[in-house]
Structures are given as structure tokens and as C-alpha cells.
N, C-alpha and C positions, 0 to 999 in steps of 0.2 A: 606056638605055631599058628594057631588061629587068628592073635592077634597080629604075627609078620602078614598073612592072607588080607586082612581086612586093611591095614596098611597098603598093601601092590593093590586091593582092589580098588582103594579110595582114589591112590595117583592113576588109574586106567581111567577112572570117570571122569576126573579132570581133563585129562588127556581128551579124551573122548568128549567131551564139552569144551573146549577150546576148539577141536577139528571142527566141530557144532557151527563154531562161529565162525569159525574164516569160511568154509563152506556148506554155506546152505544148502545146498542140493542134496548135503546129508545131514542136515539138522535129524530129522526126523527118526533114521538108522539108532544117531548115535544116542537120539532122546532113549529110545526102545533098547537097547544093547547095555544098557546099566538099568534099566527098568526104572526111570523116571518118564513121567508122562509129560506129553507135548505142553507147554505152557499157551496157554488162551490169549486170544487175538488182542489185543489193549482195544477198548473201550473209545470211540472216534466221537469227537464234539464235532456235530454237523451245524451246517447253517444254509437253509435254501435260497440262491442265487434268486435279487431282487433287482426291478430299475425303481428307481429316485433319482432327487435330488442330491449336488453336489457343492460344495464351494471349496477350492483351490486357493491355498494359502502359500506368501512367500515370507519366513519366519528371518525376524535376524535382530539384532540387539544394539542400543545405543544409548547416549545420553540426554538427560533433558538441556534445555536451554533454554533462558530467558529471549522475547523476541528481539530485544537490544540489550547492551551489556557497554559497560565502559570504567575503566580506571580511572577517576581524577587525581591528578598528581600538578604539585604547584611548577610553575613555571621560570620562576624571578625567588631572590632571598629576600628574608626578612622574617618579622616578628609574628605570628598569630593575634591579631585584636581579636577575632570573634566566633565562634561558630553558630552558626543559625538553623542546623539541623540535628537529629538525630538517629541512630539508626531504626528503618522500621517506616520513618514518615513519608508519605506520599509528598512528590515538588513536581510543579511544571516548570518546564523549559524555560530554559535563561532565569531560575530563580538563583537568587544568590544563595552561596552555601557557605562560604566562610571568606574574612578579609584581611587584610596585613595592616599594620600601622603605617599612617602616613612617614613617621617619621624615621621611620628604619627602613623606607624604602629606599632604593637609589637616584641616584638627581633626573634622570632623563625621565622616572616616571613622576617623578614629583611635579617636570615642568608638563608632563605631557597636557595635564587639564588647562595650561595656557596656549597649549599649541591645538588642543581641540575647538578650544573657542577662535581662534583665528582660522581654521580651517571651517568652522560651521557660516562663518559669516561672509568667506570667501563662494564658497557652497550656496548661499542667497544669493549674492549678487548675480552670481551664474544664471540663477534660476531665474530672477528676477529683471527681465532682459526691456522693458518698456523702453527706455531712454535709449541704451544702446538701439534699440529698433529705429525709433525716430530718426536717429544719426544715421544710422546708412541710408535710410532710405533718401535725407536730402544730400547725403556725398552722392548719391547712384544719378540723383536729377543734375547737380551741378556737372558731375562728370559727364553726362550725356550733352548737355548747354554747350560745355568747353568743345566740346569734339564737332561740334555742327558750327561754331565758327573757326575754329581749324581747315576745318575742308573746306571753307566758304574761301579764306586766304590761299589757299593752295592752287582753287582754283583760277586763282588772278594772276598770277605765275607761270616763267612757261620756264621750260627744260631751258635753252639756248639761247643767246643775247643773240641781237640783231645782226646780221655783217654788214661791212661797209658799202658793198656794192645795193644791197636794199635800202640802205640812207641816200647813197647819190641819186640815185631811181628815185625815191620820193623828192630829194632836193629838186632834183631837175622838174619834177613835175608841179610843184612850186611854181618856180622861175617862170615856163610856161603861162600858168596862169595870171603871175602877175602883167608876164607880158597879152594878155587876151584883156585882162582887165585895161592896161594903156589901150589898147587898141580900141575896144569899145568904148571909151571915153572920150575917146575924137570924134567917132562916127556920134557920139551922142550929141557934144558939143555941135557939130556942124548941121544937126538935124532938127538943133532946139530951137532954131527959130520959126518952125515951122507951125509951130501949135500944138497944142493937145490933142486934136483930136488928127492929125495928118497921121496916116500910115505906117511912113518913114521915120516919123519920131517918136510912134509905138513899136516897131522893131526897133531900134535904136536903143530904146532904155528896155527890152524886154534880155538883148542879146547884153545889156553891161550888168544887168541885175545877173545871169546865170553866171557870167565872168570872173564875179565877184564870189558867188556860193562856191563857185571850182576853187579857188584860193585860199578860200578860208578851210576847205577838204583838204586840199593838199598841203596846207599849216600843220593841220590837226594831227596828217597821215604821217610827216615830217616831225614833226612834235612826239609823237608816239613809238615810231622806231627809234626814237634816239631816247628816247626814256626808259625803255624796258631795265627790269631787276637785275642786276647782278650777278652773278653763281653763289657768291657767298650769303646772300639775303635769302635766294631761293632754297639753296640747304637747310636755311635757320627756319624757313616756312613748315616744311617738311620734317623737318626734328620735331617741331612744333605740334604736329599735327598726329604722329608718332604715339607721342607724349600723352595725349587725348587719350591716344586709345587703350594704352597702357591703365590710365586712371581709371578709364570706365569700367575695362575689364572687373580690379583689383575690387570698384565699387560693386559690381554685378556679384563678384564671388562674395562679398561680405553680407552684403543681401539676402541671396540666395542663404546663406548661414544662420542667418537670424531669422528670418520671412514666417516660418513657421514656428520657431521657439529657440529655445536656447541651443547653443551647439554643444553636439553629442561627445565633440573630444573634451572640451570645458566642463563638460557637466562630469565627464567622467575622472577626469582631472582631478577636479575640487572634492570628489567624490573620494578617491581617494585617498586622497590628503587628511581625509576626516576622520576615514577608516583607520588611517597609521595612528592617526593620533589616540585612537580608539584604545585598538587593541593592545597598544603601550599601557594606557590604563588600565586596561581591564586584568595586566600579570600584579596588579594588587588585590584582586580577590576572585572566587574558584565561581562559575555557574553553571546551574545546569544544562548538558546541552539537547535533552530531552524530557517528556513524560516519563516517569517511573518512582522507583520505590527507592532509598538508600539501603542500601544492604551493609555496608560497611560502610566505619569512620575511624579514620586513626587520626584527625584530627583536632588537635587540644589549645585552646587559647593559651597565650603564653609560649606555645612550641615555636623553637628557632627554626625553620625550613629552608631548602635550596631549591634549587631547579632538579626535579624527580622526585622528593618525594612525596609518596601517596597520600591521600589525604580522603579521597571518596570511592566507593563504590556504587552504582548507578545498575539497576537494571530494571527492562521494563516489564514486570510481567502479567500485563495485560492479556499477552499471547506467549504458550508455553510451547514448544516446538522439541520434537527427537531427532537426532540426528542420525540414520538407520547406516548399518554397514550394509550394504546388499551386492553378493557374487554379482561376479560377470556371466555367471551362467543366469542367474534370473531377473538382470536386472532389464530388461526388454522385456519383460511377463509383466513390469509395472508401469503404469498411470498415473498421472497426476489427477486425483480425484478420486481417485480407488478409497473405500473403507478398509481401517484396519484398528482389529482391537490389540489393545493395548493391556498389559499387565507390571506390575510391579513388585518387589518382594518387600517393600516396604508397607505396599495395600493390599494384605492376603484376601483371596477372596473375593474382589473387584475388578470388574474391566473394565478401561475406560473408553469411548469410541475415539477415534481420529481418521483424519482424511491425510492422504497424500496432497503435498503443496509443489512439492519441487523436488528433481531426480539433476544430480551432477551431470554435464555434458562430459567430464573426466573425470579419470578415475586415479584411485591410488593404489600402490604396491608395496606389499608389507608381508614380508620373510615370502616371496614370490607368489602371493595371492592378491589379486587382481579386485578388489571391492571400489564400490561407486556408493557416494553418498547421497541417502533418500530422506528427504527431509519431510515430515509429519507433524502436522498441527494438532494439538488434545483439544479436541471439541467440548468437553464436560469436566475441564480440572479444578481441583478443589486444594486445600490444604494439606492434605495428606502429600501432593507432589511439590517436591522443591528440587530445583538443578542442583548440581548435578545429576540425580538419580538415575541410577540404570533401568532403560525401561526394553520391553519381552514384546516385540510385535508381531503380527500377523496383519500380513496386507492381501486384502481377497481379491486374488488377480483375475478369476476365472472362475464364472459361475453358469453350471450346469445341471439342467434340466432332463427328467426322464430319461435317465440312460442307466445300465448295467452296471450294479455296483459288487464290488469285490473285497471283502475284509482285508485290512492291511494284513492283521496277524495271521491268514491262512498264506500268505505268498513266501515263498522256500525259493532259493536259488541253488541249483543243479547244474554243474558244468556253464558256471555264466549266463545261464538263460534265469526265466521266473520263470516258477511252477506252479500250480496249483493243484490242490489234489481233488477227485470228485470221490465219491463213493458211489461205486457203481457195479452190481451185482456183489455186493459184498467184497467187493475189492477197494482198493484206495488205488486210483487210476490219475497218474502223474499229467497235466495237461500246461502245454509250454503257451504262457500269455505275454502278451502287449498291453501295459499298462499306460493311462492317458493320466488326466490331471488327481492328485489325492487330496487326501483332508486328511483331518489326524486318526479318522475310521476307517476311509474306504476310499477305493482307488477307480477310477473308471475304466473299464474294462474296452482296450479297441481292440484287440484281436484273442480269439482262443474260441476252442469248441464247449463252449461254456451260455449254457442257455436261461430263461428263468425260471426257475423250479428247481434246478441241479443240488443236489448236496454239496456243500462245499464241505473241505473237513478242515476244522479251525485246527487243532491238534496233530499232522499230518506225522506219519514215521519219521526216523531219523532217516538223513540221506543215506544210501548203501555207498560203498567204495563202488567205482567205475567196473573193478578190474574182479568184483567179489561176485559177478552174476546175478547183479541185480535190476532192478527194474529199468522199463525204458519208459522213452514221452512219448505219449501217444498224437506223436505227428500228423498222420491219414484218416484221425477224426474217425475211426469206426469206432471207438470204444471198448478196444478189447485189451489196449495197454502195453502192444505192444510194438508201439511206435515204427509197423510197415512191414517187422520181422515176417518171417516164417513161423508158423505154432511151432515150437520147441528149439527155436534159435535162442541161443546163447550170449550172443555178440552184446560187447558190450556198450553203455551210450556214445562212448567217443568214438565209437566203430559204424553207426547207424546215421552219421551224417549229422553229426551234432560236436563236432569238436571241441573240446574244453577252452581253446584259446577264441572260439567263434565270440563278434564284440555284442551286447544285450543285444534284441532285435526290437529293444522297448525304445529306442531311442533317447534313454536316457532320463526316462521320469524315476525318481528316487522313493521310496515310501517312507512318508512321515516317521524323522528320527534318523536317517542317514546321515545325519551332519556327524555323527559320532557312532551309532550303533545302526544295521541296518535293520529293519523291521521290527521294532523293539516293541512293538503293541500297547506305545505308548502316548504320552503328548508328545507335541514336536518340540527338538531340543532347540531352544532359542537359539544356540550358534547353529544351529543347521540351516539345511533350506528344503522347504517342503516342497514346493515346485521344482524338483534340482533335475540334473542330467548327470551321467554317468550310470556303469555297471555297478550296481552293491557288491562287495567285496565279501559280505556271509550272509548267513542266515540263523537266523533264532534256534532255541534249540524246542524240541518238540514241547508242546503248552499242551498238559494232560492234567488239567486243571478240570474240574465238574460243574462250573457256576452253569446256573441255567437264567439268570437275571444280570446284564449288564447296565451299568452307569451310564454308557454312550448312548441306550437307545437301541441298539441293536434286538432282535425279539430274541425270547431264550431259544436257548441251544439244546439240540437232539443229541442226546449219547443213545450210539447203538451197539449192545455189546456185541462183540464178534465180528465187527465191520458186519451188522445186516444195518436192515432200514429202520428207521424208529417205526 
């Protein structure tokens, strides 16, 4: 019988401890009603709200790269004569790396080395313009000669032959004059015997001497309309003259071509022609077309090749570059010139520095995520790095000075909002924040009733259920917890103007580690982003750990038993 009693009493305690749990407001009854004593307040890791310094990092992962890269693969078939390299050796540009046998090549490159030397020498001449200069310039003199007596004939020429009526007109006045000349030839005659020195027989020969000058006028006038050119003579003056000016021209433009050097379509001409013949040649053997290192060679003297295949690999790595994935949510938080340390799982225990060199103007989409490519120079790389390797970045987009900082690992999400807890009269007092840029420790703090000195509590309770009468945020900043209620209100937080579906009021900064876990109190997960945007989806679960010394730097931590003050 005693043992059926101790049986019903043990299932009443349970009982009564389960009630415990779903409702608090009678934990305490049902602790006393089986005569177990109240369990003790858990033990709170404090930390007093400080301002510092900050640097805000955006974390994301990629691969290395050489700064050039290149496959040599042959071009043309034939035999392998040679290889001149090795893997490992450093070559400059355009050094030779391996060549075919003349005699297995094909006929067009065989002739090409005679069709190069007829192009190089055609190429001189070009260049070499002395003689052709002298030539134009005396075709541009005779040309200009010819054309000044062209126009000189032209001018002797009229449009229209004479009409007949302007021939009988001059006839007639002819005639006239011969008859003036008889006429004064009698008066002269009848006047000569007067003497030389009589009057009458100085007019007499003064009036047969003009008589005579009008006759040989009106000859000359007579003589002249009846001679003028033809139409057909005067066309051919005219073609003639044409013709001139055509030559001069073609002289001026040859000139003008040469005057200064060689012409530029000739030169480029010949220039090409040189080129063909060239690179006909040159699908007999491989060069390089940069500085750099050979990485690979599957190239064997002796080997039969075709067009494709491989024979070198080339790369420069002078300069070793990452090629970062970075969201579209942070890729505007980056710089070109930004520092960011680098890690690798190949070099435990090392970071190497690098700068930002170049951010994609576009982006890519892959399984519906939106990334943009950030490309990263390693400023101090050594042998330990070789491409491909995957390299762990941080690029420090945002760096912050004397301001409010906030432990990642104390921030709890509560109905979508962050929280933070203070300890305050021995209480753990829920306080809803706005957090600005973080680091892998600490978060900057732009909004919340959180001052310097405050306790923060790194280890905060588990969140209560909404619906189970537990705590509120204390929104109205007095510090009593209970986020504006009435003392002895009940209501629960989705009921005090804080809705569960309400979006963060953080705007979207993520705490280091959100790429996979939120607030994980740890490093940032190289697929993540530590700068990110979005609501965190949970929260950690309560850290009731005792270290009073951390690793990061943080100073040690106060446990105060009972929620008092240390």
C-alpha cells in the first residue's frame, strides 16, 4: 500500500512540475506543494557596455589566379623538332618554346619564308620614297608649264567666226582707202613741182602719207576677220587646255602624297603583306605571348600534332589575384582600395594582406543568388599560395571610431526584433536594439536604451513562449521591463505593439556568422557576409559558460549569482 502511495505521489509531482512549466505564475505553488525548494536564479556572465573602436568586414570566398594565364595549343600539323622549355622555367615574351620540322610542314608554310622576303623588300621601297619624291615633284612643275601655255592659246581664240556682213564692212573700208590713197596721189603729183619747202606740197604729201597708213589698217582689219579659227580648231584649244588641268591636278595629288613621306595606304599595304607572310611562318613553331612562368608542357619532340593540340601552359605570376563572390546586398559597402585580410586552409595560421583592385559593373545568378565579382590583389604572397586555391576574405569596408559597442554573442532575437539583455536591479531586463556595422566581436550600437557602464548579460535566459506570460521589451526606456504595461499586466509581447511578423527595425545589419548560423559567437563564416542585411532567422541558445578570460580581447566577464551585481 505504501509503495501504490509513493507511486500516485511521485506521478502528482511530475504533474505538478510540468503545470511549473507551462505556467509560471505558479512555478512557485507547485515548487512548495511537493516540498521541493525553488531552484536558484542561473548565474549571469556580465559585460559593461564600452565605446571603441570598430572595423566592419564583408566576408566571402574565392579563387586564386594567376595575373595572366594562357593555353598554347599548335596551330598547323606536323612533326615536333624541338622543345626549348621546361616546366617551372621563367620565358619572356615572344620567346620560342617549341618547333615543327621543316620538312613535315605543309607547302604554303614551306614557301611562306620566300614570300616574306618579297614582302620585306617591297616594305623598303615604300619606306624608302627619295626618288619617287623627286618624280613628282618635277611631273607637278611640267604639269603647271603645260597648263600656262594652254590658257595662253586659248586666249587667242574666240567662241564665234566672223560673219560675212563684218568681212564686206572691212572690205568696203579697204576699197575706201585705196581710193584716198589715188586721190592723194594726184594732189601730190600736181603739187610737186612746187618745191620742198611750199605749203601745198607739205599738205600734199602729209595728207597721201595718212592715206596710205588707212590702207594698210584696213588690209590688216580685212586680213584678220577673214582669218579667224574655225570651231573645230577652237574645241581642240579648249580640250587642250582641259587636259592641263587634269594633269596638274593628278600631279598636285601625287605630291601632296609623297611631300612629307611615304603614303600611309602603301606603307600600310606592304606592311601587311609582311605580316601574312609572317604569321604563315610562324604555325611552325609555338612563342610566348607574355612574361611568365610554364606551368605545364605536354609537349614531346618527336610528337605528331594537329591544329588544337596543347602543348603549353603559360602563366604570369608576377601578380596573384582572388576572385571574391560578393552578395548584392554588400557589394556597394565595397571599394576599390579597401584592405582585406586574407586566409587560406592551405596556410594555417597566416594572413596575408590584400587590396581591393576591381568590383564587376555586372553580376551573376546562380541557383537565384545575385553575386558580383571583387577582384583582390595579395600584396605579400609567397610559395605557400598557388591557383587555384581557395582563399577566406575579409574586406574592411567600414571603419569606426569611438562609438558604442555591443557583444555579438549577447544579441537574442525576440519576435523579429534584437534584444539585448541588461541586468538591472537584479533582473535581466529585455532591451529591443538597432544594430550599425559589426566585426567578428562586436556590433555598433545606433539605437537602444543602452548606455556606457550598463551590464550587458553575455549568457541571457532562454526566450519565454509569447503566449506563456513572459517578459516584455522594455520599449519607454524607464527600466522596469515592462515594455509601457501597467504593473501587473499580463499581455503578451505580440499584444504590446511589437508584432511577431513586425520587419527588424535594424535595417538589416546581420551579426557575424549569419551566412549559415545567426550569432554563432564565432568567426565569420567565409560564405557569409558580415556587413549583410536581412532579419536573422534565430538565435543561439543561452552561453552559460564561466570563462572569465577571452581570446578576442574582450576584458573578463562578471558572473553575478542570483542575477545581483558583481
Amino acid at each position: 500500500m505504501k509503495r501504490i502511495f509513493r507511486i500516485v505521489l511521485g506521478a502528482a509531482a511530475l504533474l505538478l512540475a510540468a503545470g511549473a512549466i507551462a505556467f509560471p505564475a505558479q512555478r512557485q505553488r507547485a515548487f512548495q506543494a511537493i516540498g521541493i525548494s525553488r531552484p536558484q536564479t542561473p548565474a549571469y556572465q556580465t559585460f559593461p557596455a564600452r565605446t571603441g573602436d570598430l572595423t566592419a568586414f564583408v566576408s566571402a570566398t574565392g579563387p586564386v589566379r594567376s595575373n595572366q594565364a594562357a593555353r598554347i595549343t599548335w596551330q598547323t600539323s606536323g612533326q615536333v623538332a624541338s622543345v626549348n622549355v621546361q616546366r617551372g622555367q621563367q620565358v619572356e615574351a615572344n620567346a620560342v618554346l617549341a618547333e615543327l620540322s621543316q620538312t613535315s610542314l605543309a607547302q604554303n608554310i614551306i614557301l611562306a619564308q620566300a614570300d616574306l622576303v618579297t614582302a620585306q623588300s617591297a616594305l623598303a621601297e615604300v619606306l624608302n620614297n627619295s626618288q619617287a619624291r623627286a618624280n613628282a615633284e618635277v611631273a607637278l612643275i611640267e604639269a603647271q608649264q603645260a597648263l600656262d601655255d594652254a590658257e595662253k592659246a586659248a586666249q587667242s581664240a574666240t567662241f564665234k567666226r566672223a560673219s560675212e556682213n563684218t568681212i564686206d564692212i572691212a572690205r568696203a573700208n579697204l576699197i575706201e582707202a585705196e581710193q584716198a590713197v589715188d586721190d592723194a596721189e594726184v594732189v601730190f603729183d600736181q603739187a610737186s613741182a612746187r618745191g620742198g619747202d611750199d605749203p601745198v606740197y607739205a599738205t600734199a604729201l602729209s595728207n597721201l602719207a595718212k592715206a596710205r597708213q588707212n590702207e594698210t589698217r584696213a588690209q590688216y582689219n580685212l586680213n584678220y576677220v577673214s582669218g579667224l579659227p574655225d570651231p573645230v580648231s577652237v574645241q581642240l584649244v579648249y580640250a587642250q587646255l582641259n587636259q592641263a588641268n587634269a594633269n596638274l591636278l593628278e600631279a598636285k595629288q601625287n605630291w601632296d602624297a609623297i611631300k612629307d613621306g611615304p603614303n600611309p595606304g602603301d606603307v600600310a599595304a606592304a606592311q601587311a603583306r609582311v605580316a601574312a607572310a609572317q604569321a604563315t611562318l610562324d604555325l611552325a613553331r609555338l612563342a610566348a605571348p607574355f612574361n611568365g612562368t610554364i606551368t605545364a608542357v605536354q609537349a614531346q619532340t618527336g610528337d605528331m600534332v594537329s591544329p588544337g593540340t596543347a602543348a603549353f601552359q603559360i602563366d604570369d605570376l608576377s601578380r596573384l589575384l582572388v576572385d571574391l563572390q560578393v552578395s548584392e546586398v554588400d557589394v556597394n559597402n565595397v571599394k576599390v582600395g579597401q584592405p582585406v585580410d586574407i586566409t587560406f586552409d592551405a596556410a594555417p595560421n597566416k594572413t596575408y594582406a590584400g587590396q581591393v583592385t576591381g568590383i564587376a559593373p555586372v553580376g551573376n545568378t546562380t541557383s537565384g543568388t545575385v553575386n558580383f565579382t571583387v577582384t583582390v590583389q595579395i600584396i605579400n604572397p609567397d610559395e605557400m599560395i598557388r591557383p587555384p586555391m581557395t582563399a577566406a576574405a575579409n574586406i574592411a569596408v567600414t571603419e569606426l571610431n569611438d562609438v558604442l559597442l555591443i557583444p555579438n554573442r549577447a544579441v537574442r532575437v525576440v519576435n523579429n526584433r534584437r534584444v539585448v539583455y541588461l541586468l538591472r536591479d537584479n533582473q535581466a531586463v529585455p532591451v529591443v536594439v538597432i544594430l550599425g556595422p559589426s566585426d567578428i566581436v562586436n556590433s555598433q550600437l545606433l539605437s537602444g536604451s543602452i548606455q556606457p557602464g550598463d551590464l550587458i548579460i553575455l549568457n541571457p535566459p532562454a526566450v519565454p513562449s509569447s503566449r506563456s506570460g513572459g517578459f516584455f521589451f522594455d520599449d519607454n526606456d524607464d527600466g522596469d521591463g515592462n515594455g509601457g504595461q501597467n504593473p501587473g499586466s499580463s499581455a503578451p509581447p505580440e499584444e504590446t505593439g511589437i508584432p511577431g511578423s513586425t520587419p527588424d527595425p535594424a535595417g538589416g545589419m546581420a551579426i557575424p556568422g549569419s551566412g549559415a548560423d545567426s550569432f554563432n559567437n564565432g568567426g565569420a563564416n567565409p560564405g557569409g557576409s558580415i556587413f549583410g542585411s536581412g532579419t536573422p532567422t534565430g538565435s543561439a541558445p543561452a552561453d552559460t559558460t564561466g570563462d572569465t578570460a577571452r581570446p578576442d580581447g574582450i576584458p573578463a566577464e562578471t558572473s553575478s549569482p542570483g542575477g545581483g551585481q558583481p
